[in-house]
C-alpha positions as CSV (number, residue, x, y, z in Angstrom):
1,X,0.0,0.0,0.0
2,X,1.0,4.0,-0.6
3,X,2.6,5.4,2.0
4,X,-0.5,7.6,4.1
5,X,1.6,10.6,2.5
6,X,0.5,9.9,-1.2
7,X,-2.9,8.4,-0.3
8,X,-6.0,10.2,-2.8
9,X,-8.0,12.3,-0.8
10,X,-11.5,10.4,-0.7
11,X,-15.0,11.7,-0.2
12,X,-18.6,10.7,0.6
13,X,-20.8,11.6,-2.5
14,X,-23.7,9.5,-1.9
15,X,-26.1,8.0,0.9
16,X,-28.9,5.9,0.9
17,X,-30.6,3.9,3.9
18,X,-33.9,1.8,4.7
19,X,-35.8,2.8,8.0
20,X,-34.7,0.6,10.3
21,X,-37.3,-2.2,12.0
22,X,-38.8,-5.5,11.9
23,X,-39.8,-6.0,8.5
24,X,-41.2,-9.6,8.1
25,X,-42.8,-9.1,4.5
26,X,-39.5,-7.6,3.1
27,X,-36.3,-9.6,1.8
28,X,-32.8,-9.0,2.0
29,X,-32.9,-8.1,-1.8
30,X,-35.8,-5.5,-1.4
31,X,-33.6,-3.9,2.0
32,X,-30.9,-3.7,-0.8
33,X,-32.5,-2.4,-3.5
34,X,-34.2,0.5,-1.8
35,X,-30.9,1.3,-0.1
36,X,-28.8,0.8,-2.2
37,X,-30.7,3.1,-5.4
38,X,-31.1,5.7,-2.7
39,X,-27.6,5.9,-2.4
40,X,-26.6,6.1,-6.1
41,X,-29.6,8.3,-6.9
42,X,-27.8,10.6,-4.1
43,X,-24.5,10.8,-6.0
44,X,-25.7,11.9,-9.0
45,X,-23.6,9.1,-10.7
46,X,-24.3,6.9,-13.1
47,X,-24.2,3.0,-12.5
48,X,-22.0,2.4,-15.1
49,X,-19.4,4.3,-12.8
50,X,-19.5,2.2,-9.9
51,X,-16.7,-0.2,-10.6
52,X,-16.5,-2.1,-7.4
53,X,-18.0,-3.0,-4.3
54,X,-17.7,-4.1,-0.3
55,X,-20.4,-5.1,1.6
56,X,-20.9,-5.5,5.4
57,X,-22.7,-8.5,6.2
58,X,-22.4,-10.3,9.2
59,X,-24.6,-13.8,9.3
60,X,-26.9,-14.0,6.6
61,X,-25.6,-17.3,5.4
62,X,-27.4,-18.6,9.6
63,X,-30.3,-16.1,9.9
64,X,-30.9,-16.3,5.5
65,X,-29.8,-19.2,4.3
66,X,-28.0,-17.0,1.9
67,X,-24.1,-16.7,1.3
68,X,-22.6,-15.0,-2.0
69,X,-24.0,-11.6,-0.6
70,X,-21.7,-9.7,-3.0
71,X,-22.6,-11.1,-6.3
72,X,-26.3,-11.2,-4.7
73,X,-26.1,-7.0,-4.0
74,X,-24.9,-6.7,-7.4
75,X,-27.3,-8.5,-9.5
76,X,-30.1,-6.9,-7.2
77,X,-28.8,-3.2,-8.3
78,X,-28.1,-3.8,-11.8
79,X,-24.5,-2.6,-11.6
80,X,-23.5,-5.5,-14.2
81,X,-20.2,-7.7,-13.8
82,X,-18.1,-5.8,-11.1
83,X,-15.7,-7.0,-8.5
84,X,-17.7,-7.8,-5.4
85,X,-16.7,-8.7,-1.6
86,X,-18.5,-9.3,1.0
87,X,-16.1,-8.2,4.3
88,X,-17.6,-10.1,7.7
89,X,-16.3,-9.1,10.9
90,X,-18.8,-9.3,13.3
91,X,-21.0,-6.2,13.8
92,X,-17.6,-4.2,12.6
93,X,-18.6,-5.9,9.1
94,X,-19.9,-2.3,8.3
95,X,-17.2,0.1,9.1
96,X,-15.1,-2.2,7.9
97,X,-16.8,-2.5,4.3
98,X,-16.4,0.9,4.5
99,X,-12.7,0.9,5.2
100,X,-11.8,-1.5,2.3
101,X,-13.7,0.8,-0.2
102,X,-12.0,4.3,0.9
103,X,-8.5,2.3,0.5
104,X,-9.5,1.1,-2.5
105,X,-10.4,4.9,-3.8
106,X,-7.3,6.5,-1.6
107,X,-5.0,4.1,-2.9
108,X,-5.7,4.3,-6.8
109,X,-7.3,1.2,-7.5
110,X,-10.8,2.5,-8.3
111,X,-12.1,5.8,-8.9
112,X,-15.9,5.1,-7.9
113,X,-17.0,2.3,-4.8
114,X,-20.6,1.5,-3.9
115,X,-20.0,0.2,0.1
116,X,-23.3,-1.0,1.8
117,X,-24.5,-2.8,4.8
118,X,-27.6,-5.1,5.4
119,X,-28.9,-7.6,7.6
120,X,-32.2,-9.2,8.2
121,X,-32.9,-10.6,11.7
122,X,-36.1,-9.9,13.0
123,X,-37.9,-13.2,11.1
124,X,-36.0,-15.5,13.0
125,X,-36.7,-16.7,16.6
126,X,-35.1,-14.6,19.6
127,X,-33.3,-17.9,20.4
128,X,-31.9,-18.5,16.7
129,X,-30.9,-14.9,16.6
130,X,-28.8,-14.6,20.2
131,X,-27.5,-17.9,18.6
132,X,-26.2,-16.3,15.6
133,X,-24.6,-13.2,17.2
134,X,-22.9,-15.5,20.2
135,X,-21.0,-17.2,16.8
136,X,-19.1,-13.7,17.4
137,X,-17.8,-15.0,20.9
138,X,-15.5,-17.6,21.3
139,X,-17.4,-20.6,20.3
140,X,-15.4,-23.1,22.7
141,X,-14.3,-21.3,25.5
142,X,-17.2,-18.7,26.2
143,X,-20.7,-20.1,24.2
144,X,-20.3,-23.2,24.5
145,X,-20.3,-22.8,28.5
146,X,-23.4,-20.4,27.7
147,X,-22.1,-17.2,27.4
148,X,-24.2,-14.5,25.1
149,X,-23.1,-11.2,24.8
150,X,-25.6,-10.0,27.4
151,X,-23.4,-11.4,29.6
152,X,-20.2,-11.1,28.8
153,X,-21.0,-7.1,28.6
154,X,-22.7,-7.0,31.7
155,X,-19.7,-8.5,33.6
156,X,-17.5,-5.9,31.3
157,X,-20.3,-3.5,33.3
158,X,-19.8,-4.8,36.5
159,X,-16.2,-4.3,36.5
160,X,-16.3,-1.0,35.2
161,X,-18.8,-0.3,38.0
162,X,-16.7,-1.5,40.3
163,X,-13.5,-0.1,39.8
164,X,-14.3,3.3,39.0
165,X,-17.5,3.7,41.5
166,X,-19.8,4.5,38.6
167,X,-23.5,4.2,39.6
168,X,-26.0,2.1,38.1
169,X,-28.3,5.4,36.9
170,X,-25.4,6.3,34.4
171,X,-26.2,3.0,32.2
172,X,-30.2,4.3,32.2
173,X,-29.5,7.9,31.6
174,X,-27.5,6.6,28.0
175,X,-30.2,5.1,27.6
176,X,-32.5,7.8,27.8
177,X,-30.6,10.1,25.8
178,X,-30.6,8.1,22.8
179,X,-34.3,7.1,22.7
180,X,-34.7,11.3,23.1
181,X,-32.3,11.6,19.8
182,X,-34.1,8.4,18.0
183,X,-37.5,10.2,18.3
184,X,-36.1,13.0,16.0
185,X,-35.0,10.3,13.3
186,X,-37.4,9.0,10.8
187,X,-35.2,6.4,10.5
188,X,-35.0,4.7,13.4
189,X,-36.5,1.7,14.9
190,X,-37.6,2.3,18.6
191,X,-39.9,5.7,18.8
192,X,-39.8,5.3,22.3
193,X,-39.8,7.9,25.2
194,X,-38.1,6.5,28.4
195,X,-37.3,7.4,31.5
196,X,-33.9,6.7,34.0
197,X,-36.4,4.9,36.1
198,X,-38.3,2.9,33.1
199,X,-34.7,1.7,32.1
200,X,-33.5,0.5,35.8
201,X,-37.0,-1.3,36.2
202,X,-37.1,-3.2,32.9
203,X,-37.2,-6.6,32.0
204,X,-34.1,-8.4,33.4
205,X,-31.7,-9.6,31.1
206,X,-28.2,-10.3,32.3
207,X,-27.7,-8.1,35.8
208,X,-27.2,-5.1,35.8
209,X,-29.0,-4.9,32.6
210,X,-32.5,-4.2,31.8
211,X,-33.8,-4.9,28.4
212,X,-33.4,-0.9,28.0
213,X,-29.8,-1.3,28.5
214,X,-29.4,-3.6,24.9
215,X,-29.3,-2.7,21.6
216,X,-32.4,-3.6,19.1
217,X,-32.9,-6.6,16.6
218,X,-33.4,-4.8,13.4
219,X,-33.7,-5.5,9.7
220,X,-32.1,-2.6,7.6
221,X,-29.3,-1.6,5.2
222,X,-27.8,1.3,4.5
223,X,-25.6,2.5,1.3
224,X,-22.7,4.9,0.6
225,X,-20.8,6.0,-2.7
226,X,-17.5,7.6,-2.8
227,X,-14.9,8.5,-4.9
228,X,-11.4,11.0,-4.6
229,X,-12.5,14.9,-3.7
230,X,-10.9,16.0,-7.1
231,X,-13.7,13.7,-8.8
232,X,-16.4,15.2,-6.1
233,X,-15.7,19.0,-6.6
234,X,-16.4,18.0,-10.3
235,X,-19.8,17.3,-9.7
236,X,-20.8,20.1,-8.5
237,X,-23.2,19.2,-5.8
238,X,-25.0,22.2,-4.4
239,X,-24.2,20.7,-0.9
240,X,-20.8,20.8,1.3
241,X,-18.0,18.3,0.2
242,X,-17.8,15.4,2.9
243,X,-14.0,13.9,3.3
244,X,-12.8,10.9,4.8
245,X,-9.8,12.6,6.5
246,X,-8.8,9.8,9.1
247,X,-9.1,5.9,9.4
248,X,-7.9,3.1,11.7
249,X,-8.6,-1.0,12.1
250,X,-7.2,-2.2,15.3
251,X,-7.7,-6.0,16.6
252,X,-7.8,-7.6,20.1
253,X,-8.5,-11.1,21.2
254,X,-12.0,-12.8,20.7
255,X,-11.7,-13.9,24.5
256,X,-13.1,-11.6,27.2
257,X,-10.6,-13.5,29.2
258,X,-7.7,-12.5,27.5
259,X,-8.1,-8.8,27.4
260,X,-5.6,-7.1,29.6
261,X,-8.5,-5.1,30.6
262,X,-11.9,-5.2,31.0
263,X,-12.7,-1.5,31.0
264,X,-10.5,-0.4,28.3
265,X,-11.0,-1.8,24.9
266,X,-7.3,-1.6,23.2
267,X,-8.6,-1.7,19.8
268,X,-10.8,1.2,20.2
269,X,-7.9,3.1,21.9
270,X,-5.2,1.8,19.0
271,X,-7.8,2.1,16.0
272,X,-8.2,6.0,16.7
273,X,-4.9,6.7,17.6
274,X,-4.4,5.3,13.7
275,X,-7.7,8.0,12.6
276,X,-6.4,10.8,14.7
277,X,-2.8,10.7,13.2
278,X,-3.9,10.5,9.7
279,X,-6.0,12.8,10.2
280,X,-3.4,15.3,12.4
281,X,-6.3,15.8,14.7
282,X,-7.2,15.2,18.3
283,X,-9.9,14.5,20.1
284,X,-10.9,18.1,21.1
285,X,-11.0,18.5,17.3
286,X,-14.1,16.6,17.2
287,X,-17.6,18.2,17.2
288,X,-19.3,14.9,17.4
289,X,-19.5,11.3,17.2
290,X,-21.3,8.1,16.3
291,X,-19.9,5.4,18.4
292,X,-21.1,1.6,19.0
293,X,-23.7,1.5,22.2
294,X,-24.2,-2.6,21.7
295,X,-25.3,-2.0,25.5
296,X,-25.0,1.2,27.5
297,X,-21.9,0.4,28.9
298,X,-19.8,0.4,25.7
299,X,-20.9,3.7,24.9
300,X,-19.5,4.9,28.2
301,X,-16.3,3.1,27.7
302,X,-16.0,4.3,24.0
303,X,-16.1,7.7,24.4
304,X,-13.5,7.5,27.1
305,X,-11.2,5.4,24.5
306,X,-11.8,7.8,22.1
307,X,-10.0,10.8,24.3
308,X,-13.3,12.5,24.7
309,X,-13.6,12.1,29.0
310,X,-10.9,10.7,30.8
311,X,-11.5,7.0,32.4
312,X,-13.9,6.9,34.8
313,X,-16.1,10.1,33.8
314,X,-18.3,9.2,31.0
315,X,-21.3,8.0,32.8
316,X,-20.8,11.4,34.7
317,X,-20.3,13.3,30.8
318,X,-23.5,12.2,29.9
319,X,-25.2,12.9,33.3
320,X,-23.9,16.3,33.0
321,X,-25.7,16.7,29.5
322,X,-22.2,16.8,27.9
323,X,-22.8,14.4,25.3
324,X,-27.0,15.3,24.5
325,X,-27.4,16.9,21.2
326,X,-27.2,20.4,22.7
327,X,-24.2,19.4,24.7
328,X,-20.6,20.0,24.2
329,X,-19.8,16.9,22.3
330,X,-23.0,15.2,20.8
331,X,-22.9,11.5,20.9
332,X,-25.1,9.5,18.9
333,X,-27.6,12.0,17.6
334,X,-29.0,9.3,15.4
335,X,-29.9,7.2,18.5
336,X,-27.2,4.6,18.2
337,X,-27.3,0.7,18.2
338,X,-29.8,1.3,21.1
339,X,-32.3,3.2,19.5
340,X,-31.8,3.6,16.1
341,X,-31.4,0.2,15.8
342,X,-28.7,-2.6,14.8
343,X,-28.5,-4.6,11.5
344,X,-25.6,-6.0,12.4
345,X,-23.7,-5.6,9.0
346,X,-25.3,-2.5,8.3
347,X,-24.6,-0.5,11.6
348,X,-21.2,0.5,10.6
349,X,-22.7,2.4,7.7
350,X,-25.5,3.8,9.6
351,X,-23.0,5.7,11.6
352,X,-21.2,7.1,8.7
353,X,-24.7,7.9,6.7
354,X,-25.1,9.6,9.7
355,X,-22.2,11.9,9.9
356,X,-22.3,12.6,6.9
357,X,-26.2,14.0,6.9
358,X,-24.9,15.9,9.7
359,X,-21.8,17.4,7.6
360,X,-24.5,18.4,5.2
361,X,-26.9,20.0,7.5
362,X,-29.2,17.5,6.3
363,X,-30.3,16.0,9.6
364,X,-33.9,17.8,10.5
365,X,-35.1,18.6,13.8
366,X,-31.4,16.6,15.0
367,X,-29.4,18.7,13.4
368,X,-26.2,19.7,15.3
369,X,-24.9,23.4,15.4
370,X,-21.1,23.8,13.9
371,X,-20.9,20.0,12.5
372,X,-17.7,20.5,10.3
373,X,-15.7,17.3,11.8
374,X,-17.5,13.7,12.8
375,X,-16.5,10.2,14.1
376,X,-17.6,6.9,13.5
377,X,-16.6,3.9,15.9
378,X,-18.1,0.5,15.2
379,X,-16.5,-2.8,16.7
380,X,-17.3,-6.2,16.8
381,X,-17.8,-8.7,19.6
382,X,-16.3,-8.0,22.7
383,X,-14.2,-4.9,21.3
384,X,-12.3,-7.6,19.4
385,X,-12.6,-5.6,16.0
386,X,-12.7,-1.7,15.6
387,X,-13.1,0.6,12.9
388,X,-12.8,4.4,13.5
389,X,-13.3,7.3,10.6
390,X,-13.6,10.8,10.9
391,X,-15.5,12.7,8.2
392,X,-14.9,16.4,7.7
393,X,-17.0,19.0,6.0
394,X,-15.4,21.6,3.2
């Protein structure tokens, strides 16, 4: 690969997604189709541009009954005999997708990358469906002794509880902030006021979670196009230009065990380090972020990883109104995994359609004041994958 120095500037020219839900009368071609047209249409581009694409899908092949997902997305959008990939990494499989494509673009292999997401999941049985996402655990040494990841991120809660004194209202109020945020997005699945006592008193999962304190089966897909900025600016789209000025892919071990820590995810921490530098900015620089809330207790651990609050003081960040849509740093405006909803390949690419409807000022009654730089986290399993991009607006 280039050297980061020589790299082509790349840029986000077109978005597309499906509302995100439980959809039992639509397929995983009809997801694609709508989301995938909405994105192209969105570019201004014609088809016959597109001359490659990555797709984030996680376990359709269990929950489907349908592998090939590449060729499958292709055929299903018309964009005749292209190279295709489908890129699996757990419920990084998005972020990732997208990852492959801006290198792609950056690095000089293709001018023009369709990237998407989908997943279907809410036709299947609760049971079959916790099945499918456990196969993202280690399947000898945690499922197969009947770990899920309820539980394997409620003892990640537990411990953070523990060490750092956090109180069990801080879990609720993340949740309550992002069902306030989903109920200003068309988009997403739960429409859902709650309440910091609702969410402590809710259906027991895996203690100290309530079912308020997990993210959402959802069906839904979501599209992006993009090509260099020099090719972007030549389109002339009456809107702002959207760059992809920073990425990173750190790795950690699939084993909770293993983890030198259980309240510090080292591939969040490495993966932005890698975003920040190519990108020659810090965390102060950012006006706002997307990051992955599985559970409530990742999204308090993220945005400590990320540099935003020092270890410890997230929970306190978002009690403090730092992190609401009219606070300091806005996290999750779209109402994150929790809210918005999670289709497992697809949520990586919900978070950048996100940012980059927010670089746009295309985001309605969410819209952030001075959006000109946005991050997108998304990782997989137990923090075993991460992807983190920042977007900026020119």
């Amino acid at each position: 690969m280039r050297s980061v120095a020589k790299l082509r500037e790349v840029a986000v020219v077109g978005i597309g997604e499906t509302k995100f839900g439980s959809f039992p009368d639509r397929s995983l071609r009809d997801l694609v189709s709508e989301a995938g047209n909405k994105a192209i249409i969105d570019s201004g581009l014609p088809k016959e541009k597109i001359q490659a694409l990555y797709l984030g899908n996680f376990n359709s092949s269990y929950l489907c009954g349908q592998s090939h997902m590449g060729a499958l997305v292709s055929e299903e959008l018309n964009l005749g005999n292209i190279p295709t990939l489908r890129v699996e990494n757990a419920c990084a499989s998005g972020g990732l997708a997208f990852r492959m494509g801006m290198m792609m673009v950056a690095t000089g292999v293709y001018d023009y990358v369709l990237v998407g997401g989908v997943e279907k999941m809410t036709h299947r049985e609760t049971e079959v469906v916790t099945s499918a996402l456990a196969s993202a655990a280690d399947s000898e040494f945690e499922t197969a002794l009947g770990a899920t990841f309820p539980s394997l991120f409620a003892m990640i809660a537990n411990r953070y509880m523990y060490e750092y004194k956090s109180p069990r209202e801080h879990l609720a109020m993340v949740a309550v902030q992002n069902h306030d945020n989903a109920l200003l997005n068309p988009d997403a699945q739960m429409h859902k006021k709650i309440t910091v006592e609702k969410a402590l008193t809710g259906l027991p999962v895996a203690s100290p979670f309530t079912l308020y304190d997990c993210s959402l089966i959802t069906d839904g897909a979501v599209f992006v196009v993009i090509t260099t900025s020099e090719i972007a600016k030549s389109l002339n789209q009456k809107r702002p230009l959207v760059e992809v000025v920073g990425s990173g892919h750190a790795g950690d071990s699939i084993q909770l065990a293993l983890k030198k820590s259980l309240t510090t995810f080292s591939a969040t921490v490495d993966a932005a380090k890698q975003a920040y530098d190519m990108a020659k900015l810090r965390p102060e620089d950012i006006n706002f972020a997307e990051v992955h809330d599985c559970f409530t207790i990742t999204q308090i651990i993220n945005t400590e990883d990320l540099g935003f609050f020092e270890k410890g003081l997230g929970g306190k960040a978002v009690e403090q109104g730092l992190t609401s849509i009219e606070g300091k740093l806005p996290i999750n405006p779209s109402g994150g995994l929790k809210a918005k909803g999670h289709p497992i390949g697809a949520t990586g690419l919900s978070q950048i359609f996100e940012v980059t409807l927010q670089l746009r000022g295309e985001a309605g009654e969410r819209q952030l004041k001075n959006a000109e730089i946005g991050l997108a986290h998304n990782i997989g399993g137990t923090a075993a994958s991460c992807s983190v991009h920042i977007l900026r607006r020119r």
